[in-house]
C-alpha positions in Angstrom: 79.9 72.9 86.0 81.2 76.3 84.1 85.0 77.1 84.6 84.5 80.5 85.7 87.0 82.4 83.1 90.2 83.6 84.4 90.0 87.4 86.7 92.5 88.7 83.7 89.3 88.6 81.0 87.2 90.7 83.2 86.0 93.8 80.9 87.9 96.7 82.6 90.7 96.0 84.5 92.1 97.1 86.6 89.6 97.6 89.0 90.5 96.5 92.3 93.4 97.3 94.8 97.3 95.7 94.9 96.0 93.0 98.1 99.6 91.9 98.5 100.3 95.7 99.7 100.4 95.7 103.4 99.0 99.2 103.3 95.9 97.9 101.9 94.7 95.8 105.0 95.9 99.1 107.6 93.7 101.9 106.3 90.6 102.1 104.8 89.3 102.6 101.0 89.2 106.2 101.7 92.3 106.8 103.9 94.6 104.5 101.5 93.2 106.9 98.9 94.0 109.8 100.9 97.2 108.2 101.5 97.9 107.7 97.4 97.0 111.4 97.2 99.8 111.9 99.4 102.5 110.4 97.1 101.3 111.6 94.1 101.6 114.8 95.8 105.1 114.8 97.3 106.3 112.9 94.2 105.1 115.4 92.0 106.5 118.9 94.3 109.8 116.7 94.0 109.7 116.5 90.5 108.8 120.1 89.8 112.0 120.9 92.0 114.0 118.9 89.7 112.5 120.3 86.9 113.1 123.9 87.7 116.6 122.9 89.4 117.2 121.6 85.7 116.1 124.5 83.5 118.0 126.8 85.6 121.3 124.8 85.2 120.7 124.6 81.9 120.0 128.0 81.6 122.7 129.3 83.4 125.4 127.3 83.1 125.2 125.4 79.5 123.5 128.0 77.5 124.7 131.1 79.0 128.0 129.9 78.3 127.6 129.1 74.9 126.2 132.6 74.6 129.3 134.2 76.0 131.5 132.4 73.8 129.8 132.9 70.7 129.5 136.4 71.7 133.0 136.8 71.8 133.1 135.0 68.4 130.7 136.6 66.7 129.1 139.4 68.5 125.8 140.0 69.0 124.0 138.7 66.5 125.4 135.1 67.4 122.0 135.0 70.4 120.2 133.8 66.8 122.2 130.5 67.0 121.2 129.6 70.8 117.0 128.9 70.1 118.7 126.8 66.4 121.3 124.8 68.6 118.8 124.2 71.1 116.2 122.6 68.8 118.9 120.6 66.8 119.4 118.8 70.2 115.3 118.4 70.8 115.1 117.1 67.0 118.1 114.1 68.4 115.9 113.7 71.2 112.6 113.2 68.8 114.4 110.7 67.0 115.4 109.0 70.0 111.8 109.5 71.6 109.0 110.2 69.1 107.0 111.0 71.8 107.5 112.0 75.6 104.7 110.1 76.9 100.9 111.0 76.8 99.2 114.0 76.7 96.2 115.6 79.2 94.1 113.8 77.0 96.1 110.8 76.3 96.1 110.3 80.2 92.5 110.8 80.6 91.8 108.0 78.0 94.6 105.7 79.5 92.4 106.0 82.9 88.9 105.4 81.2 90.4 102.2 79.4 90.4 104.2 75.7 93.5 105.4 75.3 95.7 102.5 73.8 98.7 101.5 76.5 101.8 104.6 75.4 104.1 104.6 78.3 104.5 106.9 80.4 107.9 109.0 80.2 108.0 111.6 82.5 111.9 112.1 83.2 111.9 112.4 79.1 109.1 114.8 78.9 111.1 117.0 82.2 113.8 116.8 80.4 112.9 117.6 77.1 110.7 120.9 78.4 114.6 122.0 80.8 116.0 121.8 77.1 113.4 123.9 75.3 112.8 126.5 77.8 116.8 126.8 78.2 117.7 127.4 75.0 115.1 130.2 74.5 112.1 128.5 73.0 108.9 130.9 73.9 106.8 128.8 76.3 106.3 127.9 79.8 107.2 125.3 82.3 103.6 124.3 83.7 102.6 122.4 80.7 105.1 119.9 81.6 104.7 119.9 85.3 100.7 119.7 84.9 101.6 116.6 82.7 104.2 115.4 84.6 102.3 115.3 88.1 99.2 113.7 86.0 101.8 110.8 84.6 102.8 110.0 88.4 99.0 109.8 89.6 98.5 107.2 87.0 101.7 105.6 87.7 100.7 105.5 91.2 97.0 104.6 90.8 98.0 101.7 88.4 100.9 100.7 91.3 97.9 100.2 93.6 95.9 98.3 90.9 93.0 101.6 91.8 89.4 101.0 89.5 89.2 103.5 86.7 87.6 106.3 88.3 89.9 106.5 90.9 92.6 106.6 88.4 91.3 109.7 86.9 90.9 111.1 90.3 94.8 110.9 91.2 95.5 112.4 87.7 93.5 115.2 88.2 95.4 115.1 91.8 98.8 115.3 89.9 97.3 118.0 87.9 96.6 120.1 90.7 99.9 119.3 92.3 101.7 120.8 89.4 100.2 124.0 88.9 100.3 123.9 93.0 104.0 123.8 92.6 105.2 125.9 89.9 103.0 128.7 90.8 102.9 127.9 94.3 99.4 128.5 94.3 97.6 125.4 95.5 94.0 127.0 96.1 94.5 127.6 92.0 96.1 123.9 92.0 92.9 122.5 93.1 90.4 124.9 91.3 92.3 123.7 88.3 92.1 119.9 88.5 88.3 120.5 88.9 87.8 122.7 86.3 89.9 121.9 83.8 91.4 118.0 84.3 88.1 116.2 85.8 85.7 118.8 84.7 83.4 117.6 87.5 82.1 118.3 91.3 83.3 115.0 92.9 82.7 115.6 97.1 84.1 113.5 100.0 87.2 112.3 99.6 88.0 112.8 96.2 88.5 116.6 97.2 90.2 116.0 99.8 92.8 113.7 97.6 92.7 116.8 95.6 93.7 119.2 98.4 96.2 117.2 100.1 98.2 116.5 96.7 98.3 120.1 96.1 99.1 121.1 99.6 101.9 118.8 99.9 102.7 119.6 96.5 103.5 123.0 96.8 105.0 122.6 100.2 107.8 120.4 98.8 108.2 123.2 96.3 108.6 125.8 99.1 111.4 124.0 100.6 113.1 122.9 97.4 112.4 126.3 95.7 111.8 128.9 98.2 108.5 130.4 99.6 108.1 133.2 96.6 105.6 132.6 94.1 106.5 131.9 90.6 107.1 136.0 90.1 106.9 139.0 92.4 103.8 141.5 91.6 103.8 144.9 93.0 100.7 146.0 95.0 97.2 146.5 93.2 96.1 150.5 94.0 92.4 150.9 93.6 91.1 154.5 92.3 88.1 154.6 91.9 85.0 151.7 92.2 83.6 154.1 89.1 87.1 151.8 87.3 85.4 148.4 87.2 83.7 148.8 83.9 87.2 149.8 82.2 88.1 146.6 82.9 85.1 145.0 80.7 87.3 146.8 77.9 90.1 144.9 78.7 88.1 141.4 79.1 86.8 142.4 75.4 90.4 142.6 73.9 91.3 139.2 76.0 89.4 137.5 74.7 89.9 138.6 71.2 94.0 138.0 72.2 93.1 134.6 73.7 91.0 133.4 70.7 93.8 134.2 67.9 96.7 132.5 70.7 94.5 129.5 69.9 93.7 129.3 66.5 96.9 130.0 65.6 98.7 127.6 67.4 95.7 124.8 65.9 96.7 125.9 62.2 100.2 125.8 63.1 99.6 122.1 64.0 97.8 121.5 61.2 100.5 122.9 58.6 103.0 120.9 60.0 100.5 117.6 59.8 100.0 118.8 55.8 96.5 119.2 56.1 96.6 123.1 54.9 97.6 124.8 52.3 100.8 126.1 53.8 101.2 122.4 55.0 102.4 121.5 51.4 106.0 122.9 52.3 105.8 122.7 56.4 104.6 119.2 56.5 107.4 117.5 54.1 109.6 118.5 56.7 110.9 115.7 59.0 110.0 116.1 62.6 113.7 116.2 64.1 114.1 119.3 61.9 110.9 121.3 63.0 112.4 122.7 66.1 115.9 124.0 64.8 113.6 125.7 62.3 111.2 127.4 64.9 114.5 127.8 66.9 116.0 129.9 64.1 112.9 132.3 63.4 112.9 132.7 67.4 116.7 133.5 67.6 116.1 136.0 64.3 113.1 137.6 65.9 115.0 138.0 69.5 117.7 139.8 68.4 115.6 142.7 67.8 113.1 141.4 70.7 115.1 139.7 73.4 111.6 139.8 75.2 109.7 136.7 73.3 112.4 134.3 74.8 112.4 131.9 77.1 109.6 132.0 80.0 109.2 135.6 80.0 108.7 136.0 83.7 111.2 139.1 83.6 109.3 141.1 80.9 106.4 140.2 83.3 107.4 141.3 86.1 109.3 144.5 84.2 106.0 145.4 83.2 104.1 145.1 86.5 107.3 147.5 88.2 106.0 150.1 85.4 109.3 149.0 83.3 108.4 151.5 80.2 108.1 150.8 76.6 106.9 152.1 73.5 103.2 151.6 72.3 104.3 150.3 69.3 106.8 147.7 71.2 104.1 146.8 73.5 102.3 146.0 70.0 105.1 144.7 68.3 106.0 142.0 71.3 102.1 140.9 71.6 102.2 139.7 67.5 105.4 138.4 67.8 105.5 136.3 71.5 101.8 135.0 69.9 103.6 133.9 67.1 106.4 132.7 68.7 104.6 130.7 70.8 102.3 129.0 68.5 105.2 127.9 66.3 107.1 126.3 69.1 104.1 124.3 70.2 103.6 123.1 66.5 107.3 122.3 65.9 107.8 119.9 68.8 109.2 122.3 71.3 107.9 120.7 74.4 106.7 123.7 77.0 103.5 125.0 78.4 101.3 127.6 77.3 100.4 128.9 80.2 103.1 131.5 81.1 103.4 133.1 77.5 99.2 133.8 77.5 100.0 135.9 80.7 102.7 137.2 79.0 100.8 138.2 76.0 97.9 139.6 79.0 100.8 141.9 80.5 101.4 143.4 77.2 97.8 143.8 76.4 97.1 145.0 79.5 100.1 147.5 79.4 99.1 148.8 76.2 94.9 149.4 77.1 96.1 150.8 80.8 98.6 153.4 78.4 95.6 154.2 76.0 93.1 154.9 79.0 95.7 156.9 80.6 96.8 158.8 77.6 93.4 159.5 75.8 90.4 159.0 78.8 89.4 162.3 80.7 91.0 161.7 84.2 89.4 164.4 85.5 85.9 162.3 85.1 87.0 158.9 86.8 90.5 158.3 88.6 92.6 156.2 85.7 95.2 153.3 87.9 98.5 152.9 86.5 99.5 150.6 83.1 100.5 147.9 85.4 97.2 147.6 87.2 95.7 146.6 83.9 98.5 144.5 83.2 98.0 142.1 86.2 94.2 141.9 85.2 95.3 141.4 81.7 97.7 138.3 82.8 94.4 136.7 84.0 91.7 138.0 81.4 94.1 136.5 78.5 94.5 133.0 80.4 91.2 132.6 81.4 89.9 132.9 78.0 92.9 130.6 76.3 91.8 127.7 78.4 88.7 128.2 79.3 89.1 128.4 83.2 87.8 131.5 84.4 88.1 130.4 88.2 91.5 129.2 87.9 92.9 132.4 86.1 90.9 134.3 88.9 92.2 132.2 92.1 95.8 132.0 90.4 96.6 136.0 90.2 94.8 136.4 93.7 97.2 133.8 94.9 100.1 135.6 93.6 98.9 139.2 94.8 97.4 138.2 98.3 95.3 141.2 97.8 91.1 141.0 97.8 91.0 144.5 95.9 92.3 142.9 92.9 89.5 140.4 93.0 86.4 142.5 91.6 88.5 143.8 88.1 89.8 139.8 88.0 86.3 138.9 88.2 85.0 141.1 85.6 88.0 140.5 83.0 88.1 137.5 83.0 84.8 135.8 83.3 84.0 138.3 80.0 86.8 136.9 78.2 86.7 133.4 79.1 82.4 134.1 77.6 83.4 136.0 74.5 86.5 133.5 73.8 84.0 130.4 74.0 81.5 132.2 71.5 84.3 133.1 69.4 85.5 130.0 68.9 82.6 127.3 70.6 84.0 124.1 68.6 87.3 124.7 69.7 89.3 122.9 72.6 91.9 123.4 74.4 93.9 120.6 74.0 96.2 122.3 71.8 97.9 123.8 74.8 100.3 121.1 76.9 98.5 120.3 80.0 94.9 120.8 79.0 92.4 118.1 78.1 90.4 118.0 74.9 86.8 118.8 75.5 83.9 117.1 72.8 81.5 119.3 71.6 79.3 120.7 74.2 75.8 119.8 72.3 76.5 116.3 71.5 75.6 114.5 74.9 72.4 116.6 75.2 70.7 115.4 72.1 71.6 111.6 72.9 69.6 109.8 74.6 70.9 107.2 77.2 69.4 104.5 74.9 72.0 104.9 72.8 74.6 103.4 75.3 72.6 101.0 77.0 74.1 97.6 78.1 72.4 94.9 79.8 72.5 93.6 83.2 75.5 91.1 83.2 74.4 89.6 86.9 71.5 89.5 89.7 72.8 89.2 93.1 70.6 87.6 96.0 71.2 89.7 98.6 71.3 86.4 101.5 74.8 85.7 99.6 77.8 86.1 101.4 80.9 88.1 99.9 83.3 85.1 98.7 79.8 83.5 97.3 79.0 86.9 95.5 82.4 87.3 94.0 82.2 83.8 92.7 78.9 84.7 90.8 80.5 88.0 89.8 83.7 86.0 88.3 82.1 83.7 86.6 79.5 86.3 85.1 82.4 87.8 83.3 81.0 91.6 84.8 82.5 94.1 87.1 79.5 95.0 88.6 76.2 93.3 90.0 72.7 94.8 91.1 71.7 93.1 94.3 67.9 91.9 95.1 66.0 90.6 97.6 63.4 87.7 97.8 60.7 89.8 96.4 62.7 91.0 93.3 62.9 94.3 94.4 66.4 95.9 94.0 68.3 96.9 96.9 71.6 97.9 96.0 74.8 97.9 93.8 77.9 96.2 94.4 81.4 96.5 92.3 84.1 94.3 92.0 86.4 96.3 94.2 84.4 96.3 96.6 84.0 92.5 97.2 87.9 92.0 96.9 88.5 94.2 100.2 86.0 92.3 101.6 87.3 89.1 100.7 90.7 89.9 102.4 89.5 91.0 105.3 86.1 89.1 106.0 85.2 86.6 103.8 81.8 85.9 105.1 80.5 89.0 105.6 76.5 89.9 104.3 76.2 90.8 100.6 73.8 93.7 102.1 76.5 94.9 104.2 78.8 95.5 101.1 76.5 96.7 98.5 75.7 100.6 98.0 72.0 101.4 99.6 71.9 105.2 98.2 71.5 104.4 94.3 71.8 107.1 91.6 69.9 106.0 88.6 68.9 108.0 84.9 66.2 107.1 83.3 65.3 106.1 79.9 64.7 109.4 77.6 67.0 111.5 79.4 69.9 112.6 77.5 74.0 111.0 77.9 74.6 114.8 79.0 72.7 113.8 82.2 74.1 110.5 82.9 77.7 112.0 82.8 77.1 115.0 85.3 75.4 112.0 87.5 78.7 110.2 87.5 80.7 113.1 87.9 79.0 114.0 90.8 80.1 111.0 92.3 83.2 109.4 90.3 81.2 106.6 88.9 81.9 104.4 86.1 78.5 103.4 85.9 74.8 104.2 86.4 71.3 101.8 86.4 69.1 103.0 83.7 65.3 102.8 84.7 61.8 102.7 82.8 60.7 106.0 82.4 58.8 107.3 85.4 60.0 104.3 88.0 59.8 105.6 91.5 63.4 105.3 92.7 62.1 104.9 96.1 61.1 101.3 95.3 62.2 99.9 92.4 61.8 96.5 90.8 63.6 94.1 88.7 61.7 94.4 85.7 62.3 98.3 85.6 65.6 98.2 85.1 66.7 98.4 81.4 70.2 98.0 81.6 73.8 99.7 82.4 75.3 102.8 81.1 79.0 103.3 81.7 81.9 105.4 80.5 83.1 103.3 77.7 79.6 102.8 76.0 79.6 106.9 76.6 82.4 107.5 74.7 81.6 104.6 71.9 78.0 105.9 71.7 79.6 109.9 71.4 81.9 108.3 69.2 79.7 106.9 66.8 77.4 110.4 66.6 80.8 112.3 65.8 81.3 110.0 63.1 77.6 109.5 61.6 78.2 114.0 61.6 81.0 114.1 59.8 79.4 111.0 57.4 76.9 113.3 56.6 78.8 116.9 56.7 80.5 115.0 53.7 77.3 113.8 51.9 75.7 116.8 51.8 79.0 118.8 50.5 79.1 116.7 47.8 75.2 116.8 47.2 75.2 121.0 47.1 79.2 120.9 45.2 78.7 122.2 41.6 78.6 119.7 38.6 80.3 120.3 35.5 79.4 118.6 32.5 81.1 118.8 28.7 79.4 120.6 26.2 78.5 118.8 22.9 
């Protein structure tokens, strides 16, 4: 008889749930999910408090003291040294830590079982960000919290031994909880994780996982923090409906603002990897060094700007109060806070970018509400006030930088409470969120801290499912009981069985996970009472693009591939082809991104001039 191999070798793990958790055997799949939801949640609102309790120490206690005393020293122009001492302590912490744990992205492939095994660090990354947005570097603080609450979903989902999908579930949870608590906007939080993080319309208790880590979230940040959102705005006044198409404007220039943020900060990256031209000097710089360097051109630049540091939640809100500067200072601050900004992200600053593209939206929206009102005929249609453009410019600006038009929507109607605002947010931002993805439609947003990368839209449409296809590991009979079926399932080596009937018609699907909780609880229960009845299948010829929004739909890892034309209704053995699954997805995309590039290369050097010697 076979040794069936050891449960450690089976492709995929970990799949099931920690069995020697009491909590397990209490509540149901669902509820102990639910329940999971609720850690990551709390865990992550306690964190942010931290975080923010942090900074602000930091800010006012460490750093403004240095600033005092080097003021007295030096006068004035001493605030230069603050953003340089600041990164000569993040370049000791680089050397300590070369990296503060994984990215969005980095998380996402950690979940799906592609992303190598880098620890997770999240009191180094808090840290790190309390550091750099103390001393003055220009970003934001929900980079790190969006990461941070993303770190302790896996770090909980792992603790509870969860299956993949469910992993990426509580990240996307922790993602929601972060932006739920350092906006204290939860209805954003969760429009956010679905949007942005799991890209995908899971239902059932998925969003409720989703809802309650947010909730919780941002109630642990209300009593940690206070009930005010992240900053105060003033009222929106509406003048006229005859406005709204003023506001397309505005989405127009967003999205032009939005698109530069992001290319910038991508060549930035780039130069300091030496892979441009500029690279040659930036990228023979050692890492440690690269934030004392962007720390001394922010200093420089502040001292005739004290705007483009730090956060810049009190320029934003100045400029919602109708705080007034100069056209060309409105102008001035946009270049340089974009600047700013991209260079810190680049040099190993470690911040969000989420608060300085609503900065950059105040000022643009600022400026176009001073144009309007200084050069538009008021006497035809009712003009509002600058900082009515402003607060649709915060959103317009971050709905087209990461591509999340319902987020950046939600978020600044969260923050005003008022449903007049929503119509202009509307119209702003979903045109500059459009324009910015035609701009730029190869680009990602993974550039940002917090945000996934996205693969190029076409490339799962023109493959078709064949391309991923694995076989059918294991039949179940469906008269087996569960200990019996999760012998044959061990000893196949596979994670997941199709089950059958007598007649070799196929019934329904059965997972690893799902014959451990029944093994703990009743052994000798009926395979058919286990299995999944209500299959979702793709069929051969339809493309990957389709197979993923099938298991998104759902939080899959897997789907049955059929014949072409098999009536699902009734389906037999012999139609089945095979699995497709998120790993031989991504090695399948993987391969087509490769084979592109193979032959991008082939034909550059096919159409590159030839030059021969003359005789």
């Amino acid at each position: 008889m076979t040794t069936p191999p050891p449960v450690a070798e089976i492709p995929n793990p970990p799949v099931g749930l920690h069995w020697s958790n009491p909590l397990v055997r209490l509540f149901s799949p669902e509820s102990y999910l639910l329940l999971l939801a609720a850690g990551v949640g709390l865990s992550t609102g306690a964190a942010i408090v931290g975080f923010h309790l942090l900074y602000e120490s930091l800010h006012q206690g460490v750093f403004s003291w240095l600033t005092s005393t080097l003021s007295a020293w030096g006068g004035h122009q001493t605030l230069a040294l603050i953003p340089l001492l600041g990164g000569l302590v993040m370049g000791g912490l680089i050397l300590i830590w070369p990296r503060f744990g994984p990215s969005m992205t980095g998380l996402i492939g950690l979940a799906r079982g592609t992303g190598g095994d880098e620890p997770l660090r999240t009191p180094q990354k808090l840290f790190a960000a309390s550091l750099s947005l103390a001393s003055g570097a220009s970003l934001g603080p929900e980079g790190p919290s969006v990461e941070s609450g993303g770190n302790l979903g896996l770090a909980i989902a792992r603790w509870a031994k969860m299956s993949r999908e469910r992993q990426l579930l509580l990240i996307g949870a922790g993602a929601a909880a972060g932006i739920a608590a350092g906006f204290n906007a939860p209805i954003a939080g969760v429009f956010f994780a679905f949007e942005v993080v799991l890209g995908t319309s899971f239902a059932g208790a998925a969003v409720s996982a989703v809802l309650i880590a947010a909730v919780l979230s941002a109630l642990v940040a209300q009593v940690g923090l206070g009930a005010q959102p992240a900053f105060s705005l003033p009222d929106y006044v509406v003048r006229s409906p005859l406005e709204l198409p003023l506001y397309l404007g505005l989405g127009v220039l967003a999205s032009l603002v939005s698109s530069s943020y992001m290319a910038l900060v991508q060549v930035l990256q780039q130069a300091f990897r030496g892979e441009t031209a500029i690279g040659a000097v930036l990228g023979r710089i050692p890492r440690s060094l690269r934030p004392a360097l962007a720390g001394l051109i922010v200093g420089l630049v502040a001292l005739q700007f004290p705007q483009v540091l730090g956060v810049g939640y009190e320029t934003i809100e100045g400029l919602l109060s109708g705080m007034s500067l100069t056209p060309l200072t409105l102008v001035l601050l946009l270049i340089g806070k974009l600047g700013l900004t991209a260079l810190c992200l680049a040099s190993g600053f470690v911040g969000g970018g989420f608060a300085p593209a609503m900065f950059l939206g105040a000022v643009l929206g600022s400026f176009y509400g001073w144009v309007l009102t200084a050069f538009f005929p008021t006497s035809w249609i009712p003009i509002a006030t600058p900082p009515a453009y402003a607060m649709v410019g915060m959103a317009a600006v971050l709905a087209g930088s990461v591509r999340a038009p319902l987020t950046a929507i939600l978020l600044l109607f969260e923050l005003t409470r008022d449903y007049r605002i929503v119509l202009p947010l509307m119209a702003a931002a979903g045109l500059s969120a459009w324009l910015a993805d035609r701009l730029r439609p190869k680009a990602t947003h993974s550039d940002l801290p917090g945000l996934p990368q996205k693969r190029e839209p076409d490339l799962p449409l023109r493959l078709p499912v064949e391309v991923a296809l694995r076989p059918v590991d294991c039949w179940l009979p469906s008269d087996l009981t569960a200990d019996q079926a999760l012998a044959q399932l061990i000893e196949a080596a596979s994670y997941h069985a199709l089950v059958h009937d007598r007649h070799d018609r196929v019934l329904g699907l059965v997972t690893l996970p799902d014959l451990q909780r029944s093994l703990s609880a009743t052994p000798t229960e009926p395979l058919l009472a286990i299995a999944s009845r209500e299959l979702i299948w793709v069929h051969c010829g339809e493309s990957l693009a389709e197979a993923i929004a099938r298991m998104d739909v759902r939080g899959l890892q897997q789907l049955p591939v059929l014949a072409g034309g098999t009536d699902e209704s009734a389906v037999a053995m012999t139609a089945v082809q095979g699995w497709v699954d998120r790993d031989s997805i991504q090695q399948a995309l993987n391969l087509a991104e490769a084979q592109d590039q193979l032959l991008a290369h082939q034909a550059r050097q096919l159409t590159a001039p030839v030059f021969t010697e003359k005789a």
